[in-house]
C-alpha positions in Angstrom: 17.2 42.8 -18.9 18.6 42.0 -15.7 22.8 41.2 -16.0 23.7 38.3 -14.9 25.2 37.9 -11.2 28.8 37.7 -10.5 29.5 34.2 -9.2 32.6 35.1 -6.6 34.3 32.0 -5.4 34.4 32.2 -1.9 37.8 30.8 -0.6 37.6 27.6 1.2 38.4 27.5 4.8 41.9 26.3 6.3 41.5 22.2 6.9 43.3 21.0 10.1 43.7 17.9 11.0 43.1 17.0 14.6 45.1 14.1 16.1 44.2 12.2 19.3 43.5 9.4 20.9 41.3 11.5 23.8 37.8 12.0 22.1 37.0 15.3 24.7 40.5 16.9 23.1 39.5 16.3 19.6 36.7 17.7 20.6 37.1 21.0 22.4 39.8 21.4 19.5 37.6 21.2 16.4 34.9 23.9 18.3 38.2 26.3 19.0 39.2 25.4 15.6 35.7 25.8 13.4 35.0 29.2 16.0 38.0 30.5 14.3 36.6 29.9 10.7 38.8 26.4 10.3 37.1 23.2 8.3 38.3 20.6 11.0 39.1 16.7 10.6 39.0 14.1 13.5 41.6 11.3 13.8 42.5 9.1 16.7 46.0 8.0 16.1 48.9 8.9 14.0 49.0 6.3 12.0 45.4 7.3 10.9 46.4 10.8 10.4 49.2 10.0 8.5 47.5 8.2 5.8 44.8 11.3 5.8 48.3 13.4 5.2 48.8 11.4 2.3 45.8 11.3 1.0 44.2 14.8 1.1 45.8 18.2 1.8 45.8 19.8 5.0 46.6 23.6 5.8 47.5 22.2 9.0 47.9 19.3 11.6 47.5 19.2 15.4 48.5 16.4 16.7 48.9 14.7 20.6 52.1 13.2 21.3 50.6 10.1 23.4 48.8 7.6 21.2 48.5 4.0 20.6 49.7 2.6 17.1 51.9 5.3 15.6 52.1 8.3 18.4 52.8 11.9 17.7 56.6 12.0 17.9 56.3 9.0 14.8 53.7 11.4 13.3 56.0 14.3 13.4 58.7 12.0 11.9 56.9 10.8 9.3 55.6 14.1 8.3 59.0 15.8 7.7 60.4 13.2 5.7 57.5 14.3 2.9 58.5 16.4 0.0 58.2 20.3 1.4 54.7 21.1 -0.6 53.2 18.4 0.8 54.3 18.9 4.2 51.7 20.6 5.9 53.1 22.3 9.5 52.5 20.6 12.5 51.1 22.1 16.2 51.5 20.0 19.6 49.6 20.3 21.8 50.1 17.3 24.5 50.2 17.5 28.3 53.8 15.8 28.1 55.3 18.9 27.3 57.5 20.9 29.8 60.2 22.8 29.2 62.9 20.5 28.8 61.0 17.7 26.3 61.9 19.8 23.3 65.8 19.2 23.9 65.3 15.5 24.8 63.1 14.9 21.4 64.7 15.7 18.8 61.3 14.6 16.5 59.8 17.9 18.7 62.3 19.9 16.0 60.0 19.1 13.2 56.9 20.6 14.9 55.8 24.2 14.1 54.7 25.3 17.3 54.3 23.0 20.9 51.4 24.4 23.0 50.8 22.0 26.7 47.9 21.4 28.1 45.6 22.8 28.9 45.8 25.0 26.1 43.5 28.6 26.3 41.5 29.1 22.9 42.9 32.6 22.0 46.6 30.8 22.7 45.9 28.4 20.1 44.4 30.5 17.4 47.2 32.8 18.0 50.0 30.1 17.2 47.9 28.8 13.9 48.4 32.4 13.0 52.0 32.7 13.6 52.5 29.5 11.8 50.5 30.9 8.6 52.1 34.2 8.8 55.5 32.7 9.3 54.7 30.3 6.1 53.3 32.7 4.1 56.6 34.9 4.3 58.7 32.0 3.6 57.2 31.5 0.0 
């Protein structure tokens, strides 16, 4: 008689949230994002991905900083004032960065990583690594 087989649970990949109002971004970052093994979400505005935030868990968010509604420096905001195991780490990747934003946005503090635009695929899979890495040592 044949033994039964082993049922392995395969771990589930990373979920991301994508955040922004350009549909060609979210796009090109989901196909980086699911050619690195990530399960990706698609949200225009912050205000959408904030209530996704709240309403499902994320590994990570990558988030725009110019939106209508809520924009990503609210989004970053509203992220860090959530209880630290429900605060998933945020990425920026926005072509308002340079290298002076960061000191004149204090909200930019909040983010895990800022990436402009146009941001190279290995670049980008590189910093979600650093951000896991960096989070997994901190636990």
């Amino acid at each position: 008689m044949p033994a039964d087989p082993i049922s392995v649970k395969k771990p589930h990949p990373p979920r991301v949230l994508v955040v922004d109002d350009a549909s060609g971004m979210r796009t090109y970052l989901r196909l980086v994002l699911e050619s690195g093994g990530f399960a990706c979400t698609e949200v225009s505005d912050g205000g959408e991905a904030f209530d996704e935030v709240l309403g499902s868990t994320y590994d990570l968010v990558i988030t725009d900083l110019e939106m209508p509604n809520m924009d990503g420096f609210q989004l970053l905001s509203a992220i860090s004032l959530l209880p630290t195991a429900r605060r998933p780490p945020v990425i920026v990747v926005s072509a308002l960065l340079d290298e002076t934003l960061a000191e004149r946005r204090p909200e930019l503090r909040a983010a895990s990583a800022l990436r402009a635009t146009p941001v190279q695929p290995a670049d980008l899979l590189t910093a979600i690594g650093n951000v896991f890495s960096r989070r997994a040592a901190s636990r």
